[in-house]
Legacy VTK file of the C-alpha trace (Angstrom):
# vtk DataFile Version 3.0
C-alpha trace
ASCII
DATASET POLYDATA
POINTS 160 float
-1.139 -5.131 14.935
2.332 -4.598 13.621
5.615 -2.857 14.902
5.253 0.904 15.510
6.704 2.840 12.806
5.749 0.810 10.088
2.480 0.552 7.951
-0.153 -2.339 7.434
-2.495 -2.576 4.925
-5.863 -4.270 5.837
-9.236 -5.391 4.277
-12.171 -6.794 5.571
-15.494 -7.364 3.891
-18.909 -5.246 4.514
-22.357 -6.182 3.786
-24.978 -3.345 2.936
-28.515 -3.751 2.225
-28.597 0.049 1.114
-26.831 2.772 0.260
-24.398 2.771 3.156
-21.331 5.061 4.297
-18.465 3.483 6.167
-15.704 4.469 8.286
-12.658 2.131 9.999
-11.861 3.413 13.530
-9.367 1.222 14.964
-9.302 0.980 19.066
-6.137 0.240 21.262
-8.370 -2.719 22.729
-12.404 -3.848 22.924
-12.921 -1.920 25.970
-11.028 1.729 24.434
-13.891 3.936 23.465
-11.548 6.029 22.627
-10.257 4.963 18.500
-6.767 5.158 17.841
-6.771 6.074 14.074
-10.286 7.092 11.799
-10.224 6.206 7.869
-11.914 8.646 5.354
-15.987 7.838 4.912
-16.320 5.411 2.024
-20.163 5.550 0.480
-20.626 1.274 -1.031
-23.912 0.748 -3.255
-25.954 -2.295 -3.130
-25.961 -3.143 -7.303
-28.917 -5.189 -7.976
-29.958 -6.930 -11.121
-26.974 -4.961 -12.385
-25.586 -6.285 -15.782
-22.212 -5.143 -17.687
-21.671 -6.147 -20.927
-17.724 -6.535 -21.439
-15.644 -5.559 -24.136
-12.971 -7.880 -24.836
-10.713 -9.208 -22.090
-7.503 -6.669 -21.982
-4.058 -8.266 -22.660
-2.026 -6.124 -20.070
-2.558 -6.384 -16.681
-4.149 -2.689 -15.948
-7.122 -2.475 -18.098
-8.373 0.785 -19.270
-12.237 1.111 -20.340
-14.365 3.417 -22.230
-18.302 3.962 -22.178
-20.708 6.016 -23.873
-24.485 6.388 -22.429
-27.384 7.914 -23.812
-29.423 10.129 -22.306
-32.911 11.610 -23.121
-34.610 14.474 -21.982
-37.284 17.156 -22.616
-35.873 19.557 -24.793
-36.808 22.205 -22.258
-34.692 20.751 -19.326
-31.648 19.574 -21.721
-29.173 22.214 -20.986
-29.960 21.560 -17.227
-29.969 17.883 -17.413
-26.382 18.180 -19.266
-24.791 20.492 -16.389
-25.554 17.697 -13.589
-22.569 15.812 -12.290
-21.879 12.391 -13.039
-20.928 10.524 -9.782
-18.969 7.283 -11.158
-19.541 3.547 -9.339
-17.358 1.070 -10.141
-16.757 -2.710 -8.553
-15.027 -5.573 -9.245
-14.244 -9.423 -8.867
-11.219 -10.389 -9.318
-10.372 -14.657 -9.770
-7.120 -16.670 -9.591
-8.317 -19.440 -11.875
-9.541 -19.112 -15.409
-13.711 -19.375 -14.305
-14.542 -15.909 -14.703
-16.009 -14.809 -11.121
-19.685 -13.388 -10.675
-20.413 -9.484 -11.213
-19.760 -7.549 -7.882
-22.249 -6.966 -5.909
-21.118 -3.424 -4.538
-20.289 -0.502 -6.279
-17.921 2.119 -4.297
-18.008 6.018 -5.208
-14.422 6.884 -7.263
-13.078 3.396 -7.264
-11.430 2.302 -10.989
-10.070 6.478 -11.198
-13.687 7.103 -12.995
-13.980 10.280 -14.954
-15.973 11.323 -17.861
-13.930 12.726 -20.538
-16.491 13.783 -22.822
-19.891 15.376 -23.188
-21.878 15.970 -26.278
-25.203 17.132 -27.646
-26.718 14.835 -30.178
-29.842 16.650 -30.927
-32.443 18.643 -29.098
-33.987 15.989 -26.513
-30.547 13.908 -26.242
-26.695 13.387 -25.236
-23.672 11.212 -24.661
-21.547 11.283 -22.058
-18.506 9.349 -22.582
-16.695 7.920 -19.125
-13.483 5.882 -18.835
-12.427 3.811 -15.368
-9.253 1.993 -15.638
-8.435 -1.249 -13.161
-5.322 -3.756 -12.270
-6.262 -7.113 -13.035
-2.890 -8.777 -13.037
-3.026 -12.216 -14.513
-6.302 -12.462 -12.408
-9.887 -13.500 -14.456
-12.098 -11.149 -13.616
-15.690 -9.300 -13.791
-16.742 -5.908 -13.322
-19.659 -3.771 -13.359
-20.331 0.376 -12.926
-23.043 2.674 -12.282
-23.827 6.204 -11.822
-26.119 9.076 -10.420
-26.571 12.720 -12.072
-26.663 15.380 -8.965
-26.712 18.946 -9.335
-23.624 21.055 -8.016
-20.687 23.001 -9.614
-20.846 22.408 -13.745
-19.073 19.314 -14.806
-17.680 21.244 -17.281
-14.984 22.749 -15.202
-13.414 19.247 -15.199
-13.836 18.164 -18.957
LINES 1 161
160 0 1 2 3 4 5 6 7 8 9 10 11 12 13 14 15 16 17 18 19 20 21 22 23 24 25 26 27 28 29 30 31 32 33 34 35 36 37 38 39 40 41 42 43 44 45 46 47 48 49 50 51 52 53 54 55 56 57 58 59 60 61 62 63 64 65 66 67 68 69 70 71 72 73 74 75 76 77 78 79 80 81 82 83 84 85 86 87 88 89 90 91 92 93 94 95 96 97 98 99 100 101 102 103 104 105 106 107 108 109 110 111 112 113 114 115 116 117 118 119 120 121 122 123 124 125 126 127 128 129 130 131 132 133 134 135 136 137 138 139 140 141 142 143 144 145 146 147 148 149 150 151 152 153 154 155 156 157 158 159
């Protein structure tokens, strides 16, 4: 697929239905069962119904973005509801004419360098958490959208 020595970068397209983890094994031929070279497990979302609201288009040509969400919980379970990780879904469409394209569809785990860079109690029963995911849009039109799950695991804190 090209000389040896060298690297190739390829892309294809997937289609999931659900919450879906990939991996690219590449074979030496169609009857190898045997693959050649794995890639990492990639986890894609299905987003539907999902809507973004954009801020302003950016004027450079890596865009960086900042969010705040809301949420609400029983007082009693605050403090646990606040230690939960925040795993960050981001996709996007990018366009080479000036009709901006429709919002992705999928959402991958990590993609746009999510991270939340701030976390803060607003009163007994609620909280923000602030996020930020920054993209390379080039001179490109473009849409995108984001999502994301709490999970419990090591406090979030340790990275804020």
């Amino acid at each position: 697929m090209h000389p040896a020595g060298t690297t190739a970068e390829y892309k294809f397209q997937v289609t999931p239905t659900l919450a879906t983890r990939y991996r690219v094994e590449l074979f030496h031929s169609s009857i190898s069962s045997t693959p050649l070279a794995k890639s990492g497990i990639a986890t894609i979302y299905v987003a539907l119904g999902e809507t973004t609201s954009n801020p302003p288009l950016c004027s450079s040509s890596v865009c960086q973005e900042s969010m705040q969400t809301t949420f609400t919980s029983p007082p009693l379970a605050l403090q646990t509801e606040m230690s939960k990780r925040l795993h960050l879904y981001f996709g996007i469409n990018l366009a080479k004419t000036k009709t901006t394209p429709p919002i992705p569809k999928w959402l991958s785990l990590g993609a746009g360098h999510g991270r939340v860079v701030a976390l803060q109690r607003l009163s007994p029963d609620k909280f923000i958490e602030t996020f930020t995911f920054s993209f390379t849009v080039g001179d490109d039109s473009y849409e995108w959208a984001t999502n994301g799950c709490h999970s419990l695991g090591p406090s979030r804190r340790e990275a804020l």
